[in-house]
C-alpha positions, 0 to 999 in steps of 0.5 A: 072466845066464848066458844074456845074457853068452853072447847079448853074447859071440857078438854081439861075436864078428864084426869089423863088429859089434865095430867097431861097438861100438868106435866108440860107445864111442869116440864115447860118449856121442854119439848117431850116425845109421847114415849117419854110422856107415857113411861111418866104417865104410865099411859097406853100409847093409844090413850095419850095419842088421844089425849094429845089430840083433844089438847091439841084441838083445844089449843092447849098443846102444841106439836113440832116435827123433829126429824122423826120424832113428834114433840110437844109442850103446854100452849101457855099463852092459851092457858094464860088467856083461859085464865084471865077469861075467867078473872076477868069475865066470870069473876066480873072485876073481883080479883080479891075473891077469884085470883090467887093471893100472890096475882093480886097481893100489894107489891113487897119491899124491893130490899128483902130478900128473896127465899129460892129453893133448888130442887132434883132428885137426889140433891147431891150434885145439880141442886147443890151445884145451884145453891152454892152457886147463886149463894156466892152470886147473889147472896145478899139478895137471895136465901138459897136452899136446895132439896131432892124429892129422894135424898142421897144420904151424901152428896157426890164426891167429885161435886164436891171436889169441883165446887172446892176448886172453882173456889166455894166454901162447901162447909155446912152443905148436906142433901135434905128431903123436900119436906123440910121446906114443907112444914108450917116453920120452913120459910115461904118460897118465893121461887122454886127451880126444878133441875132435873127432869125426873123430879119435874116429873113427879106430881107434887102438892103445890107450894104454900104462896104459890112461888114462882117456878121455872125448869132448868134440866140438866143431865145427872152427872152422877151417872156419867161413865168411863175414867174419873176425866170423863166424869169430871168433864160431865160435872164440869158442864152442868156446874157450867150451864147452871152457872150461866143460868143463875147469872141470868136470873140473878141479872134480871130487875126483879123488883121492876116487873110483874109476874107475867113478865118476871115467869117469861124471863125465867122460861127464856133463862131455860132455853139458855144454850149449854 
């Protein structure tokens, strides 16, 4: 084991192979061609083919043949047993001064509510399709918010139109700036949803509390083309998908599990079939 922690240590210590890595895990668990990992990175394709490669060595990476394509993700059961190495081993039984505060805090109140934010880039069709939709879901067990790392000034017209004829009061909805969910008066995230890929892409400050993340892509409606049927139809699917994945988490007992088993439940959520 000892040998293996040192071969992941070494291969995390260097800003392209750990920038790599940060981007599957956000990204997790979606499989990424390296031409998509490069165009995010801005690598030369011979700098992250060796990247990829000492990652993979290290066991932090995994590589699946699609068709043609090779893809990869984060090897998160790896990082998961380097982690507990460290707390357990190095750290010699002291998780109060080597774990992260939300790994070793006592458990809270089953009967608070829980703070989600949603976040995708332009915060005018996906996010708000999530915010709206877990609001109406589970509103009493949850304080939803929605964000874009680069707001539209307004949301999307047929989002709008859709969410009114599914039956949802879209008083009070506006696009709004990750930021405002940053300040020392913006409440404590306990869960913080990604919804697009390019905002899952971009490398962020990590959230006070350390929420709990998930990624729940979906294509932007906004870019859809052809008749205004056509368009209706591409937001049509992703209000569907999102809606069976709140469904799905909204189900889960969250006050009945741990971390581990609550972050595994949410990575499952994402590979919810559309």
């Amino acid at each position: 084991m000892e040998n293996e922690v040192i071969s992941q240590l070494a291969s995390l210590a260097h800003s392209r192979r750990l920038a790599v890595f940060r981007l599957l895990m956000r990204r997790y668990p979606d499989l990424l061609p390296a031409g998509e990992i490069a165009k995010v990175l801005n690598l030369p394709a011979s700098s992250l083919s060796a990247c990829l490669a000492h990652l993979r060595q290290a066991g932090l990476v995994t590589q699946v043949r699609s068709g043609t394509s090779l893809l990869y993700a984060a090897q998160t059961e790896a990082a998961a047993q380097l982690v507990d190495y460290l707390a357990s081993d190095c750290c010699r039984g002291r998780p109060e001064q080597c774990l992260p505060s939300p790994l070793r805090k006592e458990p809270d109140r089953a009967d608070r509510k829980r703070n989600v934010l949603f976040i995708c880039t332009g915060n005018s069709a996906r996010s708000i399709f999530a915010e709206t939709l877990m609001r109406d879901l589970a509103g009493d067990r949850f304080e939803v918010f929605s964000a874009g790392t680069k707001p539209q000034s307004e949301l999307n017209p047929f989002a709008i139109e859709l969410l009114a004829a599914k039956g949802h009061d879209t008083t009070g909805l506006r696009a709004k700036t990750v930021d405002e969910f940053r300040g020392s008066d913006a409440p404590d995230m306990d869960f913080v949803f990604t919804v697009c890929d390019t905002a899952a892409n971009e490398e962020c400050p990590p959230w006070p509390g350390q929420p709990m993340t998930g990624h729940w892509g979906q294509p932007d409606p906004v870019k859809a083309t052809g008749t205004d049927a056509e368009k209706r139809l591409a937001f049509q699917q992703v209000y569907g998908a999102m809606r069976n994945r709140i469904k799905a988490f909204t189900a889960l007992p969250i006050e009945t599990l741990d971390r581990v088993s609550l972050q595994n439940k949410i990575d499952e959520i994402a590979k919810t079939e559309d």
